[in-house]
Structure formats: structure tokens, C-alpha cells
N, C-alpha and C positions, 0 to 999 in steps of 0.2 A: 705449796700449790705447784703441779705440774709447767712445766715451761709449752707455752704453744709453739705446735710444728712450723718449722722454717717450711715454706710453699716458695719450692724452685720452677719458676715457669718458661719453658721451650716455646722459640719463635714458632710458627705455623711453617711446612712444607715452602710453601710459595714464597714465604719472605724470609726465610733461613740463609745466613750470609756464613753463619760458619758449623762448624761441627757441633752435637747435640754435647759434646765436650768441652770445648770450647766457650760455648755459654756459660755452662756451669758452673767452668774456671771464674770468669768474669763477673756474675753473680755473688762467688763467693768473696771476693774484694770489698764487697760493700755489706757484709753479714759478720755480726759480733758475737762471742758466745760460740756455746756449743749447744746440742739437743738431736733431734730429730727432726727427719725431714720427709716435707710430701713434693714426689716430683709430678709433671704438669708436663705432661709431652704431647699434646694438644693434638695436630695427626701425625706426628711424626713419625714413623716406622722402627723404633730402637731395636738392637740386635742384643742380641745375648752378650757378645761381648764390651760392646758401647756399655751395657749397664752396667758391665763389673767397672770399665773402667770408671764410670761415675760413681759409682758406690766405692771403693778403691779411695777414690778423690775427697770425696766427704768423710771416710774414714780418716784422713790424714788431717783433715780439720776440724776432726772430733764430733762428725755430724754422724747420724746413722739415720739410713734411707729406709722409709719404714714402708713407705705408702709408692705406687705410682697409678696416676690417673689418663685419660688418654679419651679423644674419640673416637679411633680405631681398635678396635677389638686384638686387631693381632700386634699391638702392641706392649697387652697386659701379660703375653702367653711367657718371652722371658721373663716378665719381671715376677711372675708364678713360680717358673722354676726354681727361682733365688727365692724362693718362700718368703716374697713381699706381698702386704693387700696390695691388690687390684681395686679398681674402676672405673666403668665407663664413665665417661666426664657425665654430670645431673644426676646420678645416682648417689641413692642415700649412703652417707657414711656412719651409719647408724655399726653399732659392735656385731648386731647380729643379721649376717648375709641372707639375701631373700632365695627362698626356693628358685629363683629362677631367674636369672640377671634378664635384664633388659634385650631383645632381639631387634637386629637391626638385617633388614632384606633379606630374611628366613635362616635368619641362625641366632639361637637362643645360645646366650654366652653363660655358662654355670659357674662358680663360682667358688668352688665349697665340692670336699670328699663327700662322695655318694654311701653311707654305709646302710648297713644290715635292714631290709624292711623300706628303704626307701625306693620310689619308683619315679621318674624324672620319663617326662614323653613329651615329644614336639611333635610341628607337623615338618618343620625344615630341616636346616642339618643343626647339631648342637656342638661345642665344644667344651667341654668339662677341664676346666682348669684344678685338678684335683685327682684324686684314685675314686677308681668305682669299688669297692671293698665287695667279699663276697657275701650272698644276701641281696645286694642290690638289682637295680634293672637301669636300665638305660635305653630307650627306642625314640627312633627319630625314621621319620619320612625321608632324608635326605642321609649325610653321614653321620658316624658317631665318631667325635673324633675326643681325646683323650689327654691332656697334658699332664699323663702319672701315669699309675699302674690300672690294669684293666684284668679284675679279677672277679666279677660279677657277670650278670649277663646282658648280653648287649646284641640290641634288634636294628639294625640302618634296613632301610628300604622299607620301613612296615606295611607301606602301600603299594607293595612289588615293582617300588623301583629297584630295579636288578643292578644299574650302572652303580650304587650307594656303596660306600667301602665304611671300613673300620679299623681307626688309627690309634695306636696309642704308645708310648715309650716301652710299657711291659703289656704285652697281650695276654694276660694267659688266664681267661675268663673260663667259668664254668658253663659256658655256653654263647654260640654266632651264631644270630641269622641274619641274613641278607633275602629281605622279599621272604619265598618258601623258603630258601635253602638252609636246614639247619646241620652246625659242624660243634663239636667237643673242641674246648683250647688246646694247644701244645703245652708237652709236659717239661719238655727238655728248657733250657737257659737264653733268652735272648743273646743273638748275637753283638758284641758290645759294639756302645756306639751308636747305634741303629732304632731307628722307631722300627715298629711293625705295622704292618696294614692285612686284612681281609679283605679280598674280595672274590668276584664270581668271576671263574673261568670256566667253560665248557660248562655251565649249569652246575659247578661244585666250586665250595668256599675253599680256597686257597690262602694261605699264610707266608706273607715272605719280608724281608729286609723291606724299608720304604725311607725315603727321605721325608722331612715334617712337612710336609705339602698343604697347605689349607684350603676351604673349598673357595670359586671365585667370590661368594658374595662377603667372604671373611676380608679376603682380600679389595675389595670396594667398600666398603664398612668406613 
């Protein structure tokens, strides 16, 4: 019989007295055994590298960080990259991820690569933890934003909101639009290091270097 996941749990923002590290440390004192583990970072804002070091840490005590849960959205986006499930805290942990993660103050949180034949449409901004594979669609009223490769096509503003951008680590989709403005991806190599962003200057889609910027309501979530 499979062993059940150790569930490591993060004090809340407001009563956090030490580092999301530092807990863990402490936690781990009183944890026998080895297996797998679900972390519970409640709203704390973890960074990319905060997680390696906890994942790092739980490697050394023969734990492997499988899962991390959160009720902030831009919590899950690292824990995506290090190709861990996600989820938002009250969602199903069922094996197979729902078309459409739960939206919290118009941003629908995706979960799961977008491929071939699949179409994904919001009215607010989305962010896809995953690659849009090509074949796919992607359109959102607000931004599209991307945590993978963006190699499908993808519609931010479909309701001509013009200010709506489109982000993703690799951009280089078969097709942008922003509102009317339609543009062909770049062919050339991202620049390393760099997310990319689309958006409308002077009435035409432009492509350039972007920091992972999230929309405000990702960041209130």
C-alpha cells in the first residue's frame, strides 16, 4: 500500500514569524520516515528560489515535494515551473485536472498544456500554467499570459481591449491578436533569461524582452 503524503503546512502572511524555510526546517523535526510531500503555503507568496530551497531540504530528508497548494494563485506559477501539481486551496485533487481552474476576480487560473484542437476562452485575464501547443487557441478579454512555451494561437483583448498584452517564457505562436490587431510570431530564438510580452504600440503588435509581470487582480488573488 502506497504511504500517505506528508502535508507540510505554512503559517498565513499575517502571522508568519519566520521564513517559509524555516518552518519547514521545524516541521521536519517532528516527521518520521520518508515519502512524499504536499506543501500548504496558505497566501504566502513563495519565490522560485524559496522553493528550490525547500525542495533541496526535503530531498536531504528523503522526502520528494510532489504537490503544492496555495490561495494565491501566483503562488502555484513557481511551483509550475519545477513541474510540481498545483492547486488552488478547495480544489479537487482528483488525478484528472478540470478544463478550467477556478477564477478568482477575473482571472481564470489553467492548469494543464493546452494541445492540438483544444480551445480555452475567458472573459478576464487567464494564466495557463502549461505550454499552448500548436493546434491550440487561447483568448481572453483581459491578458494571455503563459507559464511555458506559447506556440499556438492566442487572442488577449477579444473584446478590443487594446491595453491587454501577451506573456509567455517562449512566444512564438502561430498567430497574436490584441482587440483587431492581428501579427505572425517571431521566428528567431528568445532571448535567454527573458519572458516575452505582445503588445499594441502605435496600433501594431510589438514583441519584445518583458519581466514575469502578473496582472493586478493575480496579484490580489
Amino acid at each position: 500500500m502506497q504511504a500517505p503524503s506528508i502535508r507540510l503546512q505554512l503559517s498565513s502572511e499575517r502571522r508568519a514569524q519566520a521564513t517559509a524555510l524555516e518552518e519547514i526546517q521545524h516541521q521536519l523535526g517532528a516527521i518520521q520516515g520518508s515519502g512524499s510531500a504536499v506543501l500548504c503555503s496558505a497566501d504566502r507568496c513563495l519565490t522560485l528560489p524559496e522553493l528550490r530551497q525547500i525542495t533541496s531540504l526535503l530531498a536531504e530528508a528523503g522526502i520528494a515535494l510532489r504537490r503544492v497548494e496555495a490561495t494565491r494563485a501566483i503562488s502555484l506559477v513557481p511551483a509550475a515551473a519545477l513541474g510540481l501539481e498545483t492547486a488552488l486551496a478547495g480544489e479537487s485533487t482528483s488525478d484528472e485536472p478540470p478544463a478550467e481552474a477556478s477564477s478568482a476576480s477575473g482571472l481564470c487560473v489553467h492548469r494543464s498544456t493546452l494541445r492540438s484542437g483544444d480551445h480555452l476562452q475567458v472573459e478576464g485575464s487567464v494564466l495557463v500554467l502549461g505550454d499552448v501547443n500548436p493546434g491550440a487557441r487561447v483568448s481572453a478579454g483581459g491578458d494571455v499570459r503563459v507559464w511555458g512555451r506559447l506556440r499556438g494561437v492566442a487572442h488577449a483583448g477579444k473584446n478590443g481591449n487594446t491595453a491587454a498584452r501577451i506573456v509567455a517564457m517562449q512566444l512564438r505562436p502561430l498567430q497574436l491578436r490584441i482587440a483587431d490587431a492581428v501579427a505572425r510570431g517571431p521566428e528567431d530564438l528568445p532571448p535567454p533569461g527573458f519572458c516575452e510580452e505582445a503588445l499594441l504600440l502605435n496600433g501594431a503588435i510589438e514583441i519584445r524582452p518583458a519581466e514575469p509581470i502578473w496582472p493586478q487582480e493575480l496579484n490580489a488573488a
